[in-house]
C-alpha positions as CSV (number, residue, x, y, z in Angstrom):
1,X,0.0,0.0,0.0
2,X,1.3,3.5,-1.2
3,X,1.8,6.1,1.4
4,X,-1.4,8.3,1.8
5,X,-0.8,11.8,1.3
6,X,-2.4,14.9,3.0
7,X,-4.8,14.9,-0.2
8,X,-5.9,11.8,0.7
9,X,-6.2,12.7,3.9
10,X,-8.2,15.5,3.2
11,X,-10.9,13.4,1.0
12,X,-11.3,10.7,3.6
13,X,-12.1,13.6,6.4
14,X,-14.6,13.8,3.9
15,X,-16.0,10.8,3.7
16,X,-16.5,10.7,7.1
17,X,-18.2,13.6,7.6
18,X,-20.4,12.6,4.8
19,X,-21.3,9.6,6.9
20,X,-21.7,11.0,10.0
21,X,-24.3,13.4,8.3
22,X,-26.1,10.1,6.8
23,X,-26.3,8.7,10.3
24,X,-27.8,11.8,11.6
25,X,-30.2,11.8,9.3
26,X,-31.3,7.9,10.5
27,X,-34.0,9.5,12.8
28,X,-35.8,11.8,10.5
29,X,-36.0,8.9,7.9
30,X,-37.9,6.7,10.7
31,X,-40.3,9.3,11.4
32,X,-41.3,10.5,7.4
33,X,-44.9,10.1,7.5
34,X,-47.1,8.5,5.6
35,X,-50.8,8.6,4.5
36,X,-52.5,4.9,5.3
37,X,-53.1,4.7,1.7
38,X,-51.1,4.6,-2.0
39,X,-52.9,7.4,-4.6
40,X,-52.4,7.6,-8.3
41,X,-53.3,10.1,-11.0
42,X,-55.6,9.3,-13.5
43,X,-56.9,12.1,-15.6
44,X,-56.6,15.0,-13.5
45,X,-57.8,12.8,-10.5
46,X,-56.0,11.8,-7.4
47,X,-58.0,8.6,-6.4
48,X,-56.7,6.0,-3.7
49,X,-54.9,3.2,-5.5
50,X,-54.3,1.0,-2.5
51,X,-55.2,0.9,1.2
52,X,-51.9,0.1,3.5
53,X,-53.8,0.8,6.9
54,X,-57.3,0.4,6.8
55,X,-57.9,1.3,10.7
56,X,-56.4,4.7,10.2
57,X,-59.0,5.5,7.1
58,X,-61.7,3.2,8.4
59,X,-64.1,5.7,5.5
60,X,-61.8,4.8,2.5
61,X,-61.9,2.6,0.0
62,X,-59.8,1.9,-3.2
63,X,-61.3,4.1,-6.1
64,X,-62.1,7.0,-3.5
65,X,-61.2,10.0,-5.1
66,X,-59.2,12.7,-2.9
67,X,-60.1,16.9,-3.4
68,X,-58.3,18.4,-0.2
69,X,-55.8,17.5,2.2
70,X,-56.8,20.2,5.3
71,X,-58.7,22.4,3.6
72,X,-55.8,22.4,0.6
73,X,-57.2,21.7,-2.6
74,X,-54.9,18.7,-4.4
75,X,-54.3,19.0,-7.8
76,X,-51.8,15.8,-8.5
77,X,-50.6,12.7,-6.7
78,X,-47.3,15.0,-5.5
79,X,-49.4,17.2,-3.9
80,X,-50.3,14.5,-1.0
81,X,-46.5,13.5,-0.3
82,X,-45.5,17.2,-0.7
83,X,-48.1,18.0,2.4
84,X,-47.5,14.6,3.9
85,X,-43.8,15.5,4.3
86,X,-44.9,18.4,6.5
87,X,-46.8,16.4,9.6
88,X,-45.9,13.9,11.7
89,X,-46.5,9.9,12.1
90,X,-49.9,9.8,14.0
91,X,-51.3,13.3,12.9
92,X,-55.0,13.7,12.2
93,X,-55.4,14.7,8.7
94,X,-59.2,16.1,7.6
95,X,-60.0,15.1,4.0
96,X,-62.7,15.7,1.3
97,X,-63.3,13.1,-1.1
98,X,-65.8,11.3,-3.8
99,X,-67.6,8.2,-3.3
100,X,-70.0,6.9,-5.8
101,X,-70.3,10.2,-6.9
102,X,-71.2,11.8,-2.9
103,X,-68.7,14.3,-1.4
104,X,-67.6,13.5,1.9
105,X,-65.2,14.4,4.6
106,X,-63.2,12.0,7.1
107,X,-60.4,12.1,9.5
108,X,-57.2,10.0,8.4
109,X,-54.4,9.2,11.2
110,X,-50.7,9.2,9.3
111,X,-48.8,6.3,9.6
112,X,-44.8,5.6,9.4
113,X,-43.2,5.1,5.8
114,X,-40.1,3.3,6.9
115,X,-40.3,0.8,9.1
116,X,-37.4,0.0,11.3
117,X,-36.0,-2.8,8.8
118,X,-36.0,-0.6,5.7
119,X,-34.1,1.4,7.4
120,X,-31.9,-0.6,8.7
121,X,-31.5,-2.1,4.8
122,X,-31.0,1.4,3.3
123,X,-28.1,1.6,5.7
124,X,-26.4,-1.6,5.0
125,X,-26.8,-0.8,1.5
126,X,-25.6,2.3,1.8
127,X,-22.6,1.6,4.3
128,X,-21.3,-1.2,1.9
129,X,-21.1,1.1,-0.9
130,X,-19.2,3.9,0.8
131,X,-16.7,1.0,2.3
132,X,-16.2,0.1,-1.1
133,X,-15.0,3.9,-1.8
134,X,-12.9,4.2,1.1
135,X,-11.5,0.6,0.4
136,X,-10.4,2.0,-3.2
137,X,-8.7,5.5,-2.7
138,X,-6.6,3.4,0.5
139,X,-5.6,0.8,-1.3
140,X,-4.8,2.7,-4.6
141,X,-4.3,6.2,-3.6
142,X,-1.9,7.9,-6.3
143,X,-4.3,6.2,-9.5
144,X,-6.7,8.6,-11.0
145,X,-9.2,5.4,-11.7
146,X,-9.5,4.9,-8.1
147,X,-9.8,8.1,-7.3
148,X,-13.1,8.8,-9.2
149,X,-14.6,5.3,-8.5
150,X,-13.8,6.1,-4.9
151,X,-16.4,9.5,-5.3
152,X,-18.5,7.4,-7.5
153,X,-18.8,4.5,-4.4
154,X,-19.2,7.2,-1.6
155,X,-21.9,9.3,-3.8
156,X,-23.8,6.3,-4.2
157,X,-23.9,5.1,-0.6
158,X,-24.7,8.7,0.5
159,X,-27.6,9.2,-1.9
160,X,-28.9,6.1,-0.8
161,X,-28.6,6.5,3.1
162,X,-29.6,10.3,2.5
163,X,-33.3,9.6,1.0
164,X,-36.3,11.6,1.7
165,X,-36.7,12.0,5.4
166,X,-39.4,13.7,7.6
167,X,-39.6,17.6,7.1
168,X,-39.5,19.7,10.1
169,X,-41.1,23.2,9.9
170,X,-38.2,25.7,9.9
171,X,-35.7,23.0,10.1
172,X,-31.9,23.4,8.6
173,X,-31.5,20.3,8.4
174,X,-33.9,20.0,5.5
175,X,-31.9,22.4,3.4
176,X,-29.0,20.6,4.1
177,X,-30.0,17.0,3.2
178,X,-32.1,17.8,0.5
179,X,-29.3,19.7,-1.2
180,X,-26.5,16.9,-0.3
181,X,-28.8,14.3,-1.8
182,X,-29.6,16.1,-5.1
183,X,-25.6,16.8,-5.2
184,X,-24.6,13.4,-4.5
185,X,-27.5,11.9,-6.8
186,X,-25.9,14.0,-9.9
187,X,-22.8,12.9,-8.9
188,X,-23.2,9.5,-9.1
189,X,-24.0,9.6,-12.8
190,X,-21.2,12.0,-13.4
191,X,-18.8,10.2,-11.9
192,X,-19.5,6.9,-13.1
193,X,-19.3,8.2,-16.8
194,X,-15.9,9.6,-15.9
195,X,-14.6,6.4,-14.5
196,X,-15.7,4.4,-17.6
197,X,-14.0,6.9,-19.8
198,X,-10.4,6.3,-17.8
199,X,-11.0,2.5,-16.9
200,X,-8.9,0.5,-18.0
201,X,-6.3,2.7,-18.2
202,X,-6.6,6.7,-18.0
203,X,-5.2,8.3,-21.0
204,X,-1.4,9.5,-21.5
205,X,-0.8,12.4,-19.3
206,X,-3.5,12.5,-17.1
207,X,-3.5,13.2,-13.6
208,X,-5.1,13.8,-10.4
């Protein structure tokens, strides 16, 4: 193994900061909420494709279509995840709705989107990956090829252990993982074109 230089250095105080951030982020990911139902769009409708909790929409049923989320008229599928993202597991959400053509309103309770095992998969997943990285630039630290596969590893584990979590009203850390994820997400791609350009062998004269 090469000696690692203070470049080197530098990138893995990265990496580890990029994990620690991923491992803070574990607790907003187990408490994203989640409406007790799937919905799908279907010509300018948002109707209930399938029920995951029937006891917290005891009034639902699948074909239901959905006007307004508290009082908030929805226009598309997004909308409901988009407003979703902004309560907590076990709220009380009113909704209007269609049934056979009657407009109602019911109370829904919001239930967790992760469970503790996803979770604990998305971490694995993502953990592995960013080992990988790591693995690369230590054992190979002076080669441009490892270099960018070792971003392209770490990007991926990151934008996997960084996925949509709970949003907390006036919360920084919303601005931070949401821009670290749409970062690292890009990155992948870019990164993984790069490497297949050099890989092999990187061209004559090129450098890191």
């Amino acid at each position: 193994m090469q000696r690692l230089t203070l470049r080197i250095g530098f990138f893995l105080a990265v990496d580890i900061a990029l994990l620690a951030l991923c491992l803070l982020h574990v607790p907003h990911l187990l408490n994203r909420p989640h409406p007790p139902f799937d919905v799908t769009e279907t010509n300018g409708y948002v109707l209930i494709e399938k029920i995951l909790d029937a006891s917290a929409c005891p009034q639902l049923q699948v074909g239901d279509g959905l006007r307004t989320w508290n009082e908030q008229l929805l226009k598309t599928d997004h909308d409901v995840e988009f407003l979703t993202d902004f309560s907590s597991i076990g709220d009380s959400i009113r909704i209007t709705y269609i049934h056979d053509s009657v407009t109602r309103v019911t109370d829904i309770k919001l239930i967790a989107a992760y469970g503790l095992n996803y979770v604990i998969i998305v971490l694995f997943v993502g953990i592995v990956a960013w080992s990988v990285g790591v693995f690369v630039l230590i054992r190979r630290p002076g080669e441009l090829t490892a270099s960018v596969l070792h971003w392209a590893m770490v990007m991926m584990g990151v934008s996997v252990m960084i996925t949509w979590g709970q949003t907390p009203p006036d919360s920084m850390w919303i601005y931070l993982s949401r821009t670290l994820f749409f970062v690292v997400y890009a990155g992948v791609a870019a990164t993984f074109l790069h490497f297949t350009i050099l890989f092999p062998r990187p061209p004559v004269g090129a450098s890191w």
